[in-house]
N, C-alpha and C positions, 0 to 999 in steps of 0.2 A: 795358712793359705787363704787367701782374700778371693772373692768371686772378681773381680775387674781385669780389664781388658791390660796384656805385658804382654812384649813381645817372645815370651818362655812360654805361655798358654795360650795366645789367641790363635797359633796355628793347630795344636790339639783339638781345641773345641770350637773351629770350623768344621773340622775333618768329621768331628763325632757326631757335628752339628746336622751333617748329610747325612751321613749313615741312618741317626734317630727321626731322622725324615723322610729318608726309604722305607724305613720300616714302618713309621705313623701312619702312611698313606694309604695302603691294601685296610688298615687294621681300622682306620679312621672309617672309613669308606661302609666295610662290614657291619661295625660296629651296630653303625645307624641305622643300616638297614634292619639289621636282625631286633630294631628298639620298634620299628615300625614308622621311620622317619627316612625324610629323604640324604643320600647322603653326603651332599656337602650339607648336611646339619653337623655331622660329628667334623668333617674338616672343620668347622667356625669353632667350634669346643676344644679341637686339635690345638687350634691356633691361639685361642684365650689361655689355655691351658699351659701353653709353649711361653710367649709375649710377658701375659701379664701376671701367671701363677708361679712362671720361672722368673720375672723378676724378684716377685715379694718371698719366694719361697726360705723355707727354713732346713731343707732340704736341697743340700749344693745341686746335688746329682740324678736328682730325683728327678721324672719327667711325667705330667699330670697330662691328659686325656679322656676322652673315652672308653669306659672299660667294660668289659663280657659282664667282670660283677655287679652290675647295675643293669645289663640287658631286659632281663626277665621280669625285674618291677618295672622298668621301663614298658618295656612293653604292655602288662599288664595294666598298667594305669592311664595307657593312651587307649586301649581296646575300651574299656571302661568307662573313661571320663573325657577322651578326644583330647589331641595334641594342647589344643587353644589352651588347658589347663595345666599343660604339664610342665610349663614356663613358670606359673605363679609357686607352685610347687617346688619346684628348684630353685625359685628364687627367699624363698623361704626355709630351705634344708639349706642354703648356702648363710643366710642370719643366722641359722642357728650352727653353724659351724664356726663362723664369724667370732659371736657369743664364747661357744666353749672355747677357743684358743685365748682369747681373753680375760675368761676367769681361770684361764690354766689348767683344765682338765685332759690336756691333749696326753696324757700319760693313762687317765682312767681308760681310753677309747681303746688303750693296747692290753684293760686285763680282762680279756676273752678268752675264754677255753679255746685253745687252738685244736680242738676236737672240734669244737665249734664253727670258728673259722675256718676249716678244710671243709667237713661237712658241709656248710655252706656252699664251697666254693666249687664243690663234686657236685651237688645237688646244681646249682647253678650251671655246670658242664654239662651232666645229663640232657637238661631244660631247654639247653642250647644248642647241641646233638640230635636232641629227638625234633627241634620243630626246623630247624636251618637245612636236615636232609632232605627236607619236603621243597625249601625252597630252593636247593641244589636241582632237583627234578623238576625246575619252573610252575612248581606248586605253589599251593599257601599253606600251613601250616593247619592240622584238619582243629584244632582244641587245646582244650588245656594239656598239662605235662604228659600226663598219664596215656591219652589217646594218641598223644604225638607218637608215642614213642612205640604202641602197639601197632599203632598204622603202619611204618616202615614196612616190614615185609610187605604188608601187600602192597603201597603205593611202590615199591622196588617190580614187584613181577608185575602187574600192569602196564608198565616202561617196560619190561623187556617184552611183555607179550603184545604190547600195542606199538610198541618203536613209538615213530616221529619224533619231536621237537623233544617231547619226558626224557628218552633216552638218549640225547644228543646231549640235552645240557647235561644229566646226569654223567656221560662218559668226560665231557668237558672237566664237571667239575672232579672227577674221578684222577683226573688228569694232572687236574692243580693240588691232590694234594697227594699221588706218586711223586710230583718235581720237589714240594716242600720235604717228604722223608728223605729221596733222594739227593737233594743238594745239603740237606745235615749231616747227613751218614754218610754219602762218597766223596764229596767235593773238598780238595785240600783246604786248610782253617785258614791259609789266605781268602779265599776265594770268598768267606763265608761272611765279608764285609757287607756281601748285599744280600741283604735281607733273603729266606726263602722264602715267607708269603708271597713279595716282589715276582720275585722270583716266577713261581707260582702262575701268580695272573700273567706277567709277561709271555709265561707258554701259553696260557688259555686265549690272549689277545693273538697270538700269532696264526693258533690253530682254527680260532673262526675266523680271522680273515681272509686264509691260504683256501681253507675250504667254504667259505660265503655262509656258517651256518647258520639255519633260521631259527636262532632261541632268544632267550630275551636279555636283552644290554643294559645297562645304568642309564639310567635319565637323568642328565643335566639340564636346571633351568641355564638360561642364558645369562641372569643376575643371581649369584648363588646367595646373594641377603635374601634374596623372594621369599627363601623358606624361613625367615626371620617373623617370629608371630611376638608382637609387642604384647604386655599385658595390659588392659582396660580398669579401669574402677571398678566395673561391675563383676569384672573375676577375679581383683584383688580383694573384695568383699565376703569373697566364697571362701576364705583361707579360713575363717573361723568354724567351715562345717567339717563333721568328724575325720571325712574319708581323706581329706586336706591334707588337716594336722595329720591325720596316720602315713599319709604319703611324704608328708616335708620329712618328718622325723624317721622315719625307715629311710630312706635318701639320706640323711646327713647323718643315721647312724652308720649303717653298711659302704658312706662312701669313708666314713673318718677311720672308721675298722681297718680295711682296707688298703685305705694309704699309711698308716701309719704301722702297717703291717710291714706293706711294702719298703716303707723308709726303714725298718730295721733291718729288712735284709738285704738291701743295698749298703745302709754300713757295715755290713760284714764283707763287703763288694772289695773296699779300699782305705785306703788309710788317712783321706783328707779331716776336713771339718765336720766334727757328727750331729746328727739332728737334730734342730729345736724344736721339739714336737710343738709344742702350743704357737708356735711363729708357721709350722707348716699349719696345721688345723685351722689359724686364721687365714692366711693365702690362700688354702683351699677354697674354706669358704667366700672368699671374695670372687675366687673363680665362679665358684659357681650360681653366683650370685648373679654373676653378670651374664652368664650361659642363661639363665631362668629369666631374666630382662627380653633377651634374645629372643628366648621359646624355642631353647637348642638341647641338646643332649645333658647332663652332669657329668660331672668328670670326678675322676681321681688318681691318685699316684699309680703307676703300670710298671710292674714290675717286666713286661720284654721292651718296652722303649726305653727303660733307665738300666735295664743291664746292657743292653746296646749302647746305648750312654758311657756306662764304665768302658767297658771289654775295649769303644774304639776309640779310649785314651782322653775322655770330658776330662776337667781340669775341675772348672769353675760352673757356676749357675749361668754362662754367656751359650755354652752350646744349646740348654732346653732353650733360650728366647731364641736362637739363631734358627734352630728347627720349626719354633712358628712361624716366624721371620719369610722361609722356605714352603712352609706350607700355605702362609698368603698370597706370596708370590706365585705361586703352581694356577691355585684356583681363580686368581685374577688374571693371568695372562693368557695359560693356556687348558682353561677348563673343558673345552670341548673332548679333548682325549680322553675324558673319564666316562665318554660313552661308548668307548670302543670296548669295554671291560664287560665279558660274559656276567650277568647276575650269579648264574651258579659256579662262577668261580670264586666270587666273595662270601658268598652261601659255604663253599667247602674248607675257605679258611676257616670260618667260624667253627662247621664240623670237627674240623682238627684241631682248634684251638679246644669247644667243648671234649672232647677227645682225652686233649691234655688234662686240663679240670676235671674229668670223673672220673680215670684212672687211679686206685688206692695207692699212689706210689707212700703214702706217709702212714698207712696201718704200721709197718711195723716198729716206725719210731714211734708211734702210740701204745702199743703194744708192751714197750718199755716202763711204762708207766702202769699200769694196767686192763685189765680186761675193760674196766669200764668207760674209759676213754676212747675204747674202743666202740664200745655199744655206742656213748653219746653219739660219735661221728656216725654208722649209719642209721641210724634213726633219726638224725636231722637230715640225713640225702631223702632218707624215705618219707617222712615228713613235706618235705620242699615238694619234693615231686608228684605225694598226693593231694597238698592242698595248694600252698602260696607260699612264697620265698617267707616273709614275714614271720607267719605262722610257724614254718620249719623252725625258723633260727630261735624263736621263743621258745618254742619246747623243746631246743638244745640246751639252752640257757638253763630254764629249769632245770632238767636233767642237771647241769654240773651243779646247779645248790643245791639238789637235793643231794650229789656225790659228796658234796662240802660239808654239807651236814651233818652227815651217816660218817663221813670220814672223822668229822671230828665230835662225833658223840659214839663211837664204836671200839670198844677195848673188851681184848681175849685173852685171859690170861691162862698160861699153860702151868701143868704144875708135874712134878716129875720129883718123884721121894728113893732117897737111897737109905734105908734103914741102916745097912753095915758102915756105911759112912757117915750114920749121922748128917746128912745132906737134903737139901729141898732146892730144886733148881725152878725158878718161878719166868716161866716164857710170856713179855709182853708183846700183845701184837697190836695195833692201831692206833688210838689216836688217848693216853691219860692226861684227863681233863679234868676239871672239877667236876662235870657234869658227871664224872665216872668212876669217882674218889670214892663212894662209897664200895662200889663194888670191891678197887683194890682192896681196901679197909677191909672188909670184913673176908676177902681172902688171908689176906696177915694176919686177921687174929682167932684163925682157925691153926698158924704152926705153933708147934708144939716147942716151949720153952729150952733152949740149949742148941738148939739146932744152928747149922752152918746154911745160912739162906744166902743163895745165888739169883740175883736178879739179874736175866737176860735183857736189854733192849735192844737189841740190836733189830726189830724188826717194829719199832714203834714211828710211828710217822709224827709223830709230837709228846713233848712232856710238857706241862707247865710245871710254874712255882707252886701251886697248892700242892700235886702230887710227891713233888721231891720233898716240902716240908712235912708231910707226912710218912715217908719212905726215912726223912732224917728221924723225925720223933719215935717214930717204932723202933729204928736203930738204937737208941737210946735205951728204952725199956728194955729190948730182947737183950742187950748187952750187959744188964742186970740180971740178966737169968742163965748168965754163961753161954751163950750164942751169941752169933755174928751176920753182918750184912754185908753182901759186899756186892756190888751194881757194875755190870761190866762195861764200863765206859769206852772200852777201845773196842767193845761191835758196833757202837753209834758211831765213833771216827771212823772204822772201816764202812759201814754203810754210807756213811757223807760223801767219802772219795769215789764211792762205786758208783753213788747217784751222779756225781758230782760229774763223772767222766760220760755216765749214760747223758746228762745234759749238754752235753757238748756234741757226742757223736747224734745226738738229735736237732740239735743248734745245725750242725754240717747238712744233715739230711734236709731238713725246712730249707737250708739255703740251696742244696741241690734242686729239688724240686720247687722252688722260688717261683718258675714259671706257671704255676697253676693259678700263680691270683691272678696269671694271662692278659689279654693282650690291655 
């Protein structure tokens, strides 16, 4: 299946082409708000993303934007170092995005504990929940994660106990996201074409115009480039100081995570042309290369505008350009309408998009694997939330090599004697390594000559070749002394097919819950 324009698919991926443009728009909008930018900054990123990342993309169906997972460094690093920087920045995580598709590493970017990656992505909901409530309530967000999110109760009862403007927006945004549960859960799956964010603001627009309410609106400039901040010499010079490099590289790590997370579960979406990672990882980065020129948002692949993509029948790579296409055309002809939109209804998508993101719908396919992949995921939300998105995801990271470690330097062996049978049934559990040869070894040459030794593996998560050629050579000997070895091979193919199906009904689950790498 070719991306080009036939008359078999150019009417599909018009149709889908609108639809991923109803939805872009509320989400575009948010987005940018909640980074600490105005927001046709995220529409001009919408539309790079759409145009020029859907042309080069390697990724048919895949639809690139602004996304929640980049929110919170974003905003953190304009609080910090002011917008004017945060273009050289992006324009830098996009080289080095550039870079890795290039030398082909766009496959390394996808072996992340997806303990990790959730974690992340919860941690990230939280962050985006606790400070976007505040700005639901035509507030500012009081701090960092942690105070965001203790304040809520009381900045809630001060709005009820004070009224005015707090609890007008507050009921507004309350408002917008009853319609978004309500047009998913009641509204027949025809209907469900337009978008419920859409949706969403459409009642919030209705409800303060009918009632004149006084809370506060979206600000449109009159040229939406105005919020375009070119970089200088003098701040492309600043790239070589630390806080730079840590911001380029955090941005082009978490946006290539991310998308490339996303691009696999959208091919599990359909059955066209599947992903050339290192061809998307460089299109990304050119996107965002030219977002950072801009001094606009980063982008990356979204997983609700490219399952919107699928579901309303995309064919080819024409619907994501068609969609920026739609979203240029909005904000050049008729941009003033995007001041009629409550703030705290963009505010309360966010809520509910963070919402979606912290909710554990994926413990219990972690859970499948083990208990510890369970700890990694919260101790990176808790991590994130006490310090800095960065910092979280490191000491996830760690966390799994140090599970990598333990996993493969960790062997239990069980021993279990039938004297009447003449029997030794020897239970392995973890990981026989060379690193752990000895131990088996000198359990073997504690049995007693003539015996019938039954080696269990069926609960071993690796053997190597040193271990078996040692498992052989004792065979050998003990076989000299009138005993026998015998290794039961069919608990390791019974265990393969159990794993085998656990990964699959986990593969199902990731893509049910798909939406958490959000909007």
């Amino acid at each position: 299946m070719k991306a080009s324009f036939s008359s078999q698919t150019f009417g599909r991926d018009f149709m889908a082409s609108i639809v991923v443009f109803l939805v872009a728009l509320p989400l575009c909008m948010g987005v940018s708000l909640a980074s600490g930018l105005p927001p046709t900054a995220g529409i001009i990123t919408g539309i790079i993303g759409g145009i020029v990342v859907g042309f080069l993309a390697g990724s048919p169906l895949q639809v690139s934007g602004p996304a929640a997972g980049l929110t919170v460094l974003v905003w953190q690093f304009v609080q910090q170092w002011g917008v004017e920087m945060l273009g050289v920045v992006i324009l830098f995580a996009g080289l080095l995005q550039v870079a890795a598709g290039l030398l082909k590493l766009g496959q390394w970017f996808r072996a992340v504990s997806p303990a990790v990656i959730h974690g992340m992505l919860a941690g990230i909901g939280v962050l985006i929940l606790a400070s976007q409530f505040h700005v639901m309530l035509d507030s500012k967000p009081i701090g960092d994660g942690i105070h965001n999110l203790i304040g809520i109760p009381g900045a809630l009862l001060n709005a009820f106990s004070s009224g005015g403007s707090h609890l007008t927006a507050f009921l507004v945004g309350a408002a917008t996201i009853a319609t978004i549960f309500a047009w998913g859960a009641l509204t027949p799956k025809s209907w469900r074409l337009m978008p419920a964010p859409l949706v969403g603001v459409l009642v919030a627009i209705a409800i303060s115009a009918v009632l004149k309410l006084d809370i506060k609106y979206v600000e449109v400039p009159d040229n939406i480039w105005s919020v375009t901040i070119l970089p200088t010499w003098d701040r492309l010079a600043r790239i070589v100081e630390w806080p730079m490099i840590i911001g380029a590289i955090s941005i082009a790590f978490i946006a290539s995570a991310e998308t490339l997370l996303c691009a696999t579960a959208v091919d599990q979406m359909h059955s066209g042309p599947r992903t050339k990672y290192d061809r998307e990882l460089a299109a990304q980065g050119v996107g965002n290369a030219i977002c950072g020129v801009l001094g606009v948002l980063p982008m990356t692949g979204v997983i609700v505008r490219s399952s919107a993509n699928v579901e309303a029948g995309a064919v080819t790579k024409w619907s994501a350009i068609m969609h920026g296409c739609w979203l240029l055309l909005f904000v050049s002809v008729i941009p003033f309408t995007l001041s009629y939109i409550p703030l705290s209804a963009l505010a309360a998508i966010l809520v509910f998009t963070g919402y979606k993101l912290a909710y554990p719908k994926i413990v219990p396919a972690l859970l499948k694997f083990g208990r510890g992949e369970v700890v990694i995921y919260f101790v990176t939300i808790a991590m994130i939330v006490a310090t800095n998105l960065l910092e979280g995801v490191l000491v996830g990271l760690g966390l799994s090599l140090i599970k990598l470690l333990y996993a493969f330097s960790h062997l239990e062996v069980g021993r279990d004697e039938n004297a009447a049978e003449n029997r030794v049934d020897l239970h392995l559990k973890g990981s026989a390594t060379l690193i752990r040869l000895p131990k088996l070894a000198a359990v073997l040459e504690t049995l007693k000559p003539g015996t019938q030794v039954h080696v269990h593996i069926g609960e071993l998560d690796y053997i190597d070749h040193a271990c078996l050629d040692l498992l052989s050579n004792w065979d050998r000997q003990h076989a000299a002394s009138g005993g026998s070895l015998t290794i039961e091979w069919d608990e390791l193919s019974k265990k393969y097919h159990q794993r085998r199906s656990s990964s699959i009904r986990a593969a199902r689950q990731q893509q049910a819950t798909a939406s958490k790498l959000s909007a």
